[in-house]
MOPAC internal coordinates of N, CA, C and O (Angstrom, degrees):
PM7 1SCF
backbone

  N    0.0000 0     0.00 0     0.00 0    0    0    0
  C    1.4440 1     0.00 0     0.00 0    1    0    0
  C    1.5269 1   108.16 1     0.00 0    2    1    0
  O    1.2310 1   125.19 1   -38.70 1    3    2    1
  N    1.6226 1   107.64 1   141.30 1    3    2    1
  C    1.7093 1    95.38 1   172.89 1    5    3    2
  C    1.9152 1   110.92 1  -123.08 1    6    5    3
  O    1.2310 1   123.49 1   -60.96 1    7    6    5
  N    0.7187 1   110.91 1   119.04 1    7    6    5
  C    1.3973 1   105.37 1  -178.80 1    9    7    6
  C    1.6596 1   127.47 1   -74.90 1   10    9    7
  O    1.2310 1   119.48 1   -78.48 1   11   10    9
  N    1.0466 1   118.61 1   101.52 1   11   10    9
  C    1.5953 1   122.01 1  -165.94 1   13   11   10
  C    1.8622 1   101.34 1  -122.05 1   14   13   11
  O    1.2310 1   119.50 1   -15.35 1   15   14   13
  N    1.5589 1   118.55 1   164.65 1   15   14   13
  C    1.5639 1   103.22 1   150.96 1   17   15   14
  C    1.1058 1   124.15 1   -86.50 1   18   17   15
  O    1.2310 1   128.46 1   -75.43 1   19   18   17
  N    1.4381 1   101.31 1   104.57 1   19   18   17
  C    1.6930 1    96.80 1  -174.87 1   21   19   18
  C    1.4094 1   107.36 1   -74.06 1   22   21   19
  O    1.2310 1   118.33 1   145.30 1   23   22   21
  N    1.4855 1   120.79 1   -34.70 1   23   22   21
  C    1.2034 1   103.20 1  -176.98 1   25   23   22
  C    1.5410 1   144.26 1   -83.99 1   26   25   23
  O    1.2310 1   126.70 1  -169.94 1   27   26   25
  N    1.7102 1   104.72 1    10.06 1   27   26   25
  C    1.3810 1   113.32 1   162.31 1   29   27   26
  C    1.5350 1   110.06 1  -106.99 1   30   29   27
  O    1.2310 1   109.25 1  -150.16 1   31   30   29
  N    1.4581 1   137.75 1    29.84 1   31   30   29
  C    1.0272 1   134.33 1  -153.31 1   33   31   30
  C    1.5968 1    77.82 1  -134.33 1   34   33   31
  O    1.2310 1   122.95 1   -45.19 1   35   34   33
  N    1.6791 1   111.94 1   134.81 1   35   34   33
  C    1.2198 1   119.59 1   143.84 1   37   35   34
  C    1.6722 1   137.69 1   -59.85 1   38   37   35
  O    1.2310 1    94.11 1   -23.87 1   39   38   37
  N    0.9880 1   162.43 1   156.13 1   39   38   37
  C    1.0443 1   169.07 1  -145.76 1   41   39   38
  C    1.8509 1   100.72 1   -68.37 1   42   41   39
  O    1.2310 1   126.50 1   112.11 1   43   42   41
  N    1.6678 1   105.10 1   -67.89 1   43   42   41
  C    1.3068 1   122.21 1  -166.24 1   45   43   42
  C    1.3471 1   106.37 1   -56.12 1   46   45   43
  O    1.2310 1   118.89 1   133.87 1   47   46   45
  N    1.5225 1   119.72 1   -46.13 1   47   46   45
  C    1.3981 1   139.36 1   175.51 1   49   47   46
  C    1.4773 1   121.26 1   -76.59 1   50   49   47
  O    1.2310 1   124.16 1  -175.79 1   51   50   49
  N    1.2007 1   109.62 1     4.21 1   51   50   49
  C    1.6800 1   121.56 1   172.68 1   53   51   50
  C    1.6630 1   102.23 1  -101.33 1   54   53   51
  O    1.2310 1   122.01 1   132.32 1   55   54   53
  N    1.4955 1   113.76 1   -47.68 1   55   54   53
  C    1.5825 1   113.03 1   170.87 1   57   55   54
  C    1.3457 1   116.57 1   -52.54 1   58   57   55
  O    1.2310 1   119.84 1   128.71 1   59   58   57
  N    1.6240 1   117.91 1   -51.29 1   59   58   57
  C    1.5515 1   130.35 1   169.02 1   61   59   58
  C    1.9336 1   108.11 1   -30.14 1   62   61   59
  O    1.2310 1   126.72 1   114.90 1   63   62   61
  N    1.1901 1   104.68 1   -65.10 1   63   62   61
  C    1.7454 1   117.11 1  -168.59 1   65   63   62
  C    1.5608 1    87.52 1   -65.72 1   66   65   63
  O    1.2310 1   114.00 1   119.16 1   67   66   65
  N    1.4428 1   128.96 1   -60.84 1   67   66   65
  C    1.5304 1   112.46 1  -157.30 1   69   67   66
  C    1.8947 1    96.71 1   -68.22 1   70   69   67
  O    1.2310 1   116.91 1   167.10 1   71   70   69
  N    1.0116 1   123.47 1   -12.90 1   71   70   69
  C    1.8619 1   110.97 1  -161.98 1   73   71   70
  C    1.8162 1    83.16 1   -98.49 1   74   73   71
  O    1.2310 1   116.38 1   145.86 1   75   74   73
  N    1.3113 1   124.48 1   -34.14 1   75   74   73
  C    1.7207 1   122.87 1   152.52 1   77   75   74
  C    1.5872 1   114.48 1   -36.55 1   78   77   75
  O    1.2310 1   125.58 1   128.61 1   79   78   77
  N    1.0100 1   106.88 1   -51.39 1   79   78   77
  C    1.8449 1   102.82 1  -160.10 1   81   79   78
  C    1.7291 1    90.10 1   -80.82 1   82   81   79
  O    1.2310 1   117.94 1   138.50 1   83   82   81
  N    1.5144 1   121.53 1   -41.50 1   83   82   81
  C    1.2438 1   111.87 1  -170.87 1   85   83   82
  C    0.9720 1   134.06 1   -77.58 1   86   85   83
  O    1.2310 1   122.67 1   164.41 1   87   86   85
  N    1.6134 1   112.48 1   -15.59 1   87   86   85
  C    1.5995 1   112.53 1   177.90 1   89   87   86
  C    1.6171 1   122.34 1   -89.21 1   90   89   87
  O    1.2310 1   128.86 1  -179.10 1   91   90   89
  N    1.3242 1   100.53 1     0.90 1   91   90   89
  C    1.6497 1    94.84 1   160.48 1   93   91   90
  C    1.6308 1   128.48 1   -59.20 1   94   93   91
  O    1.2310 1   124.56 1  -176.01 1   95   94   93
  N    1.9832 1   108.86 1     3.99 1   95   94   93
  C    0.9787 1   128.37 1  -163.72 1   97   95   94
  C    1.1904 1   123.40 1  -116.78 1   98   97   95
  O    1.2310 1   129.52 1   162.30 1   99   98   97
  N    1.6104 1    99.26 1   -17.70 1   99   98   97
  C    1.7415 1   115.86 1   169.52 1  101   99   98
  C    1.4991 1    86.63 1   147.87 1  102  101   99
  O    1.2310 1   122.06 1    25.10 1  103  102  101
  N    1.9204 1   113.66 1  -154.90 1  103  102  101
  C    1.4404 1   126.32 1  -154.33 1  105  103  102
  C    1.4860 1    91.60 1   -93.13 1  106  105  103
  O    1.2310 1   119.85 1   -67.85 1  107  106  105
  N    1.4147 1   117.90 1   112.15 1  107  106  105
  C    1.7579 1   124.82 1   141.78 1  109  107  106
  C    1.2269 1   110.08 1   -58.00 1  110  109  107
  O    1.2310 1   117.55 1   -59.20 1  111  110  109
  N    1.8136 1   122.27 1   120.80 1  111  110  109
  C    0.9110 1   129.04 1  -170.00 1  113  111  110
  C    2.0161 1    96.94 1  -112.77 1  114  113  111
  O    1.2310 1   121.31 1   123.64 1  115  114  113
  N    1.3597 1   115.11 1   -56.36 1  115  114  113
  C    1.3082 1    98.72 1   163.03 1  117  115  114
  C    1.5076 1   120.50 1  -143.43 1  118  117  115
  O    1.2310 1   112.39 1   -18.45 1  119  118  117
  N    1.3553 1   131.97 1   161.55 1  119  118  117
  C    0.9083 1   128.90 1  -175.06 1  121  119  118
  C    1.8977 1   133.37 1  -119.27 1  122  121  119
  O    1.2310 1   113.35 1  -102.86 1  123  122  121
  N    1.1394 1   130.18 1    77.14 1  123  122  121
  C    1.3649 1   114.63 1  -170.03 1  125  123  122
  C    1.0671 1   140.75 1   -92.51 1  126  125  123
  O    1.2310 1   102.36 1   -66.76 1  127  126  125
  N    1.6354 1   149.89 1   113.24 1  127  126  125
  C    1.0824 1   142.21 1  -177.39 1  129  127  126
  C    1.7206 1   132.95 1   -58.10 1  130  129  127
  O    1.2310 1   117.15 1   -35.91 1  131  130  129
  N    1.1013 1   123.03 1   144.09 1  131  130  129
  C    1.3127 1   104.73 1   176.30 1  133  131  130
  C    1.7434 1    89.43 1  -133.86 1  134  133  131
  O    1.2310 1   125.17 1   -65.38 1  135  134  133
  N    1.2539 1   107.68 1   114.62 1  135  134  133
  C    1.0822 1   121.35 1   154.95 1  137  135  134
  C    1.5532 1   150.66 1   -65.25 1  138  137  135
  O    1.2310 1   121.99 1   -38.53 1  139  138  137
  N    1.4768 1   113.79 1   141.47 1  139  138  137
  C    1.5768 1    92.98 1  -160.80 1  141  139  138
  C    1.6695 1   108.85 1   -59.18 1  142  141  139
  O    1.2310 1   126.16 1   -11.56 1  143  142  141
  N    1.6423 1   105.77 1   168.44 1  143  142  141
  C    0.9404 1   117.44 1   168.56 1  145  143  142
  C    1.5955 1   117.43 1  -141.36 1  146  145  143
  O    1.2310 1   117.64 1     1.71 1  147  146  145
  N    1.2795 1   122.10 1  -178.29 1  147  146  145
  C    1.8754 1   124.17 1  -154.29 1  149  147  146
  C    2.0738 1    88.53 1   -55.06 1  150  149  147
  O    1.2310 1   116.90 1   134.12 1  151  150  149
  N    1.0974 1   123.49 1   -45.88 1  151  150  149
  C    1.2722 1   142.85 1  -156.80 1  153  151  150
  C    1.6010 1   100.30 1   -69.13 1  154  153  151
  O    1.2310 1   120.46 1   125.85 1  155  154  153
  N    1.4338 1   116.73 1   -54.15 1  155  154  153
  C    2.0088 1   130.01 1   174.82 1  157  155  154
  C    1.1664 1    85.69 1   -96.82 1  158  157  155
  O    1.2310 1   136.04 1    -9.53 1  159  158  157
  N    1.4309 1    86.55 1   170.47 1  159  158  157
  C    1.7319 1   130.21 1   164.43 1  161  159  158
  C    1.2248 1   107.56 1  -153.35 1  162  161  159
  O    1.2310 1   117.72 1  -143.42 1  163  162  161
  N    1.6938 1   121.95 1    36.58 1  163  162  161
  C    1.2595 1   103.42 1   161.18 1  165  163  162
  C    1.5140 1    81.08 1  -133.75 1  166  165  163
  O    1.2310 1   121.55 1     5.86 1  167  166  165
  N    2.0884 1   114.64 1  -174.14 1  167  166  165
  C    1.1436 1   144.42 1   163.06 1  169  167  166
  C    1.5219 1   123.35 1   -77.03 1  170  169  167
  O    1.2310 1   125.88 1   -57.47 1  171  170  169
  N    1.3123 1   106.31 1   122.53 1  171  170  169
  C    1.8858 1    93.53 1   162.37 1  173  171  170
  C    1.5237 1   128.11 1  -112.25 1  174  173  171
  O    1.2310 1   115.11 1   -48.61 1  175  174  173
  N    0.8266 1   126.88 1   131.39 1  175  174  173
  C    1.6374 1   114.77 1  -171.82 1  177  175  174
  C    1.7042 1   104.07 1  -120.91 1  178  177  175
  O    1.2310 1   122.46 1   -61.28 1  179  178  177
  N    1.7233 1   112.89 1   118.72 1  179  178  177
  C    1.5794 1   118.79 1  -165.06 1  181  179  178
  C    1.6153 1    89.65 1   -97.20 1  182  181  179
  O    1.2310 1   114.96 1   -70.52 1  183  182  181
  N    1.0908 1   127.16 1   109.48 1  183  182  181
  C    1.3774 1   124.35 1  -174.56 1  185  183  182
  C    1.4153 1   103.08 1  -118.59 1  186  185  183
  O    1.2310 1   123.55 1   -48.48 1  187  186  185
  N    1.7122 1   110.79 1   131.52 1  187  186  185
  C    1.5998 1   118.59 1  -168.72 1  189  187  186
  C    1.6986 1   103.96 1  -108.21 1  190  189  187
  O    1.2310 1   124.64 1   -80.62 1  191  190  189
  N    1.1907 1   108.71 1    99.38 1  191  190  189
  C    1.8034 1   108.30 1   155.53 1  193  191  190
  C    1.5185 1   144.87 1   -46.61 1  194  193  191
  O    1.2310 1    95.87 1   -38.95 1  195  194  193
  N    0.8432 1   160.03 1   141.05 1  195  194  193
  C    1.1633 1   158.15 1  -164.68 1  197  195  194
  C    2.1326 1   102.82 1   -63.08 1  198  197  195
  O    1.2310 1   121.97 1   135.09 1  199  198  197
  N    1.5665 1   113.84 1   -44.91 1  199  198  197
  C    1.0079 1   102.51 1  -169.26 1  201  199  198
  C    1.8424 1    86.83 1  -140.70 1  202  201  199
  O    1.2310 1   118.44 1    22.71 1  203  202  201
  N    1.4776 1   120.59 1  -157.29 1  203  202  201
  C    1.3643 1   113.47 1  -154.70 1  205  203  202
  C    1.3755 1    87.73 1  -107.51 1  206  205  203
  O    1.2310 1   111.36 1   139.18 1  207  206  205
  N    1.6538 1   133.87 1   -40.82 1  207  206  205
  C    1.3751 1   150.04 1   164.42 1  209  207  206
  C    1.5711 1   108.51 1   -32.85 1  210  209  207
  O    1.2310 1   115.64 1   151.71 1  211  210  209
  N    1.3566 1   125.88 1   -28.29 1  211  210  209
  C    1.5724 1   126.54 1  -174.72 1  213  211  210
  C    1.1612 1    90.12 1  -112.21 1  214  213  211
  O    1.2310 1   108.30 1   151.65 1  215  214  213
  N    1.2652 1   139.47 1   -28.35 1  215  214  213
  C    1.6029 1   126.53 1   178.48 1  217  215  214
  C    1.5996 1   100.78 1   -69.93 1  218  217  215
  O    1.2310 1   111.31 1   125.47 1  219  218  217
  N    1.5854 1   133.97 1   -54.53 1  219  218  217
  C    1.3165 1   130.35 1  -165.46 1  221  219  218
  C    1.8499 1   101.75 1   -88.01 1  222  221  219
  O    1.2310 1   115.10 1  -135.36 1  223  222  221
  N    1.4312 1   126.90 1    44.64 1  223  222  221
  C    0.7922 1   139.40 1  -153.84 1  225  223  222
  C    1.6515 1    94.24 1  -151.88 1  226  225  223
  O    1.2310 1   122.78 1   135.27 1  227  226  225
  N    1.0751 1   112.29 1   -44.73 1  227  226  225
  C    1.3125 1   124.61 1   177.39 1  229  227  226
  C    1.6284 1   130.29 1   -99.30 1  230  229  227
  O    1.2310 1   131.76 1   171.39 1  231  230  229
  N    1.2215 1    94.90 1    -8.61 1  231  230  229
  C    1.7299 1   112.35 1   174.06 1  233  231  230
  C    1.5416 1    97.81 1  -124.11 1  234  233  231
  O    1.2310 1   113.65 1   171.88 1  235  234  233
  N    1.4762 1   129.62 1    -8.12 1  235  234  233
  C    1.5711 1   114.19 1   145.88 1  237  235  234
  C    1.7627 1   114.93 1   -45.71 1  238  237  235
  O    1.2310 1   132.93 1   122.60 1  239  238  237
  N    1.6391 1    92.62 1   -57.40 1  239  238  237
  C    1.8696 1   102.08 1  -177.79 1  241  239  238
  C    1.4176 1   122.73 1   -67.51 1  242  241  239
  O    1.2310 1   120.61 1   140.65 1  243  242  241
  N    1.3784 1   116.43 1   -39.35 1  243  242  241
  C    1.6597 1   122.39 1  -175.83 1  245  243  242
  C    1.4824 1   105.98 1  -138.49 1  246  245  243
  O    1.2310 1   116.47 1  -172.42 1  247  246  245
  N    1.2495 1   124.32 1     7.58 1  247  246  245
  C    1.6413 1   104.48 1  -178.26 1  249  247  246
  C    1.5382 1   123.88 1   -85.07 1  250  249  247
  O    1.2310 1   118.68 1    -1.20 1  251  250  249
  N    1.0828 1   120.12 1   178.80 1  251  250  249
  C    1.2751 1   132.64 1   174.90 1  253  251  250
  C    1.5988 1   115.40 1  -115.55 1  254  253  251
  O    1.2310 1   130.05 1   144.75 1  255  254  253
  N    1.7131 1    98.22 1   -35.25 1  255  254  253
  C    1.6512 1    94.07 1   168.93 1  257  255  254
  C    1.7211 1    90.83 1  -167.03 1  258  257  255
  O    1.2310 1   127.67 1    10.69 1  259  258  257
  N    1.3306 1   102.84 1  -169.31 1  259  258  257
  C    1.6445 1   116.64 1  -165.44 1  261  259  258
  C    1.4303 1   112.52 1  -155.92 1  262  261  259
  O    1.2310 1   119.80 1   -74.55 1  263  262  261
  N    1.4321 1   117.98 1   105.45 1  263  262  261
  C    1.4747 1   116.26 1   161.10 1  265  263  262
  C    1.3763 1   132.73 1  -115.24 1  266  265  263
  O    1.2310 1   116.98 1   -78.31 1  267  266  265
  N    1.3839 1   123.35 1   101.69 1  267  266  265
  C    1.3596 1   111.06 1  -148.16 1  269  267  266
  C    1.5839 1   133.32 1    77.51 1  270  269  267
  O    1.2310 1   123.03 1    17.91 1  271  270  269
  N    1.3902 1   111.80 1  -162.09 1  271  270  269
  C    1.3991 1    91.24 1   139.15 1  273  271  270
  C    1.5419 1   154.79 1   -51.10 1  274  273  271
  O    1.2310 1   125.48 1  -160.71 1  275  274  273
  N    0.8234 1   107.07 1    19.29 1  275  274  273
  C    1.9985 1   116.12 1  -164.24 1  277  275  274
  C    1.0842 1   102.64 1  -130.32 1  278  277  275
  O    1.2310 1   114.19 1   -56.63 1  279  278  277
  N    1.2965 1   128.60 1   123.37 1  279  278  277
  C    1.3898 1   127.20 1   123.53 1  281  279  278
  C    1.2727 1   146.51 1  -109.51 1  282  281  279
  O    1.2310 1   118.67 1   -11.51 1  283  282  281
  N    1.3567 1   120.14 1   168.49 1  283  282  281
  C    1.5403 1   130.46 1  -164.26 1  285  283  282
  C    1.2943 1   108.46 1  -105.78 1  286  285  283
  O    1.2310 1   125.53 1   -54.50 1  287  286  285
  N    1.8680 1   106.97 1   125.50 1  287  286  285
  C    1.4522 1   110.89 1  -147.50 1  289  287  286
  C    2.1748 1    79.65 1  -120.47 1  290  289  287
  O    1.2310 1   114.62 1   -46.92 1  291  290  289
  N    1.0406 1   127.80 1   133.08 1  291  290  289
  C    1.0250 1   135.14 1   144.25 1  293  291  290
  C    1.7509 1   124.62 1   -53.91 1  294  293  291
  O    1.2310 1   117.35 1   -48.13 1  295  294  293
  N    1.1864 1   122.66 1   131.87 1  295  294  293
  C    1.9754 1    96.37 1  -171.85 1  297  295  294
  C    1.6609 1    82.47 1  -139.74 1  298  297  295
  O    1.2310 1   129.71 1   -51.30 1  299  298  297
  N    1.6732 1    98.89 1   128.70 1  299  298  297
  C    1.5682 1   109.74 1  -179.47 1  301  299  298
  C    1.6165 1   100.89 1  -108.72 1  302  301  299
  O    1.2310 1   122.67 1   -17.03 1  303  302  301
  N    1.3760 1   112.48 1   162.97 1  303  302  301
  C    1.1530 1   108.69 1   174.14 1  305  303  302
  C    1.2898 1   123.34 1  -104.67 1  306  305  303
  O    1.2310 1   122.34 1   -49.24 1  307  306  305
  N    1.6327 1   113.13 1   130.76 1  307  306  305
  C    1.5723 1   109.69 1  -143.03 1  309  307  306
  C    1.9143 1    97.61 1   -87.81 1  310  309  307
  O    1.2310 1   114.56 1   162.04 1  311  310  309
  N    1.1531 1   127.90 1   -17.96 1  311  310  309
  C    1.4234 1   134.69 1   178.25 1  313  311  310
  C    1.5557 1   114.63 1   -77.35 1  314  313  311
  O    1.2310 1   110.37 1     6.55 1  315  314  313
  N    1.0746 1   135.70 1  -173.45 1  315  314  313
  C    1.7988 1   125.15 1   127.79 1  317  315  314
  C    1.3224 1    98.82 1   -63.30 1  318  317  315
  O    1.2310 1   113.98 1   -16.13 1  319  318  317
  N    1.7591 1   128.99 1   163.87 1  319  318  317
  C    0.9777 1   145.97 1   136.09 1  321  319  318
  C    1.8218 1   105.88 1  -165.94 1  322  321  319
  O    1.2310 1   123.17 1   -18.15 1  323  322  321
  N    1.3904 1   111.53 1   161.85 1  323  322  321
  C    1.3392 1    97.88 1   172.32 1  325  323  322
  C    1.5927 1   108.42 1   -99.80 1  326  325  323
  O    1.2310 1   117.08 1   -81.75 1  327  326  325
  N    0.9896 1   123.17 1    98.25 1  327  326  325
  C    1.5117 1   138.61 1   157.21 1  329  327  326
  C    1.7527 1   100.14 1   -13.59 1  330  329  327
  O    1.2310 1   119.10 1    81.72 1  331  330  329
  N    1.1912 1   119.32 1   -98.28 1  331  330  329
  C    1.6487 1   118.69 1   155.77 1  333  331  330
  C    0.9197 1   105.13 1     4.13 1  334  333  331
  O    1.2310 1   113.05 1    57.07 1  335  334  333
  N    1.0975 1   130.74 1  -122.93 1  335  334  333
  C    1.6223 1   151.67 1   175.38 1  337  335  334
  C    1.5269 1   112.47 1    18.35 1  338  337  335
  O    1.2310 1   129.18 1   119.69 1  339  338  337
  N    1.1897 1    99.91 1   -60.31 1  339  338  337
  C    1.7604 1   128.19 1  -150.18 1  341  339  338
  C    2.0647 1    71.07 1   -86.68 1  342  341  339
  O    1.2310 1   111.42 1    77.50 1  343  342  341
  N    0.8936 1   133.77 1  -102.50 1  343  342  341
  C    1.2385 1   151.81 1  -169.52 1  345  343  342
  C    1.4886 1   128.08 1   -22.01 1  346  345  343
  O    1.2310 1   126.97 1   122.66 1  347  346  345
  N    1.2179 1   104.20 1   -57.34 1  347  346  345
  C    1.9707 1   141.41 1  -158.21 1  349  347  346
  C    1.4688 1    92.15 1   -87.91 1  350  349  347
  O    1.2310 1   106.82 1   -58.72 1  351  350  349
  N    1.6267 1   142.13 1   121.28 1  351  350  349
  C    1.2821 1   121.07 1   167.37 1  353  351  350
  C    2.0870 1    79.68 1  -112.26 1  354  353  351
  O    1.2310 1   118.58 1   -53.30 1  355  354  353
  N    1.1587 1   120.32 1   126.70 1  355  354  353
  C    1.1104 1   135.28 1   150.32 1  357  355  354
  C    1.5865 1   123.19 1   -56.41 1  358  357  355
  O    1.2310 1   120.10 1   180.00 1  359  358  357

């Protein structure tokens, strides 16, 4: 899991911080968000490594799982904010 504010962070600038936390691990090649929806209330971030050694390198520290190169980063929100809110237009 990585704890960031996701919910004052724009989209573009949320990839920026997660390809930050990950490249202390080698080359972030790409990064995608999956945002909550009516069903979650949390963040997912599918982040692709250069090789599979920097991906299980990087889901040792924050992942949730690992395929290949990629892993699946859980992203909590390190403030209060309502995740929902910010996200969910009802």
């Amino acid at each position: 899991m990585l704890t960031l504010n996701i919910a004052n962070l724009a989209e573009p600038d949320l990839r920026k911080a997660i390809a930050s936390h990950c490249s202390e691990f080698g080359t972030v090649k790409v990064v995608n968000v999956l945002l909550p929806n009516c069903k979650s209330e949390y963040v997912v971030a599918v982040v692709t490594m250069a090789t599979p050694a920097e991906a299980a390198a990087v889901d040792r520290k924050f992942g949730n799982a690992k395929v290949g190169s990629t892993a699946v980063i859980r992203l909590e929100q390190d403030v209060k904010g309502d995740l929902l809110r910010r996200f969910i237009r009802h």
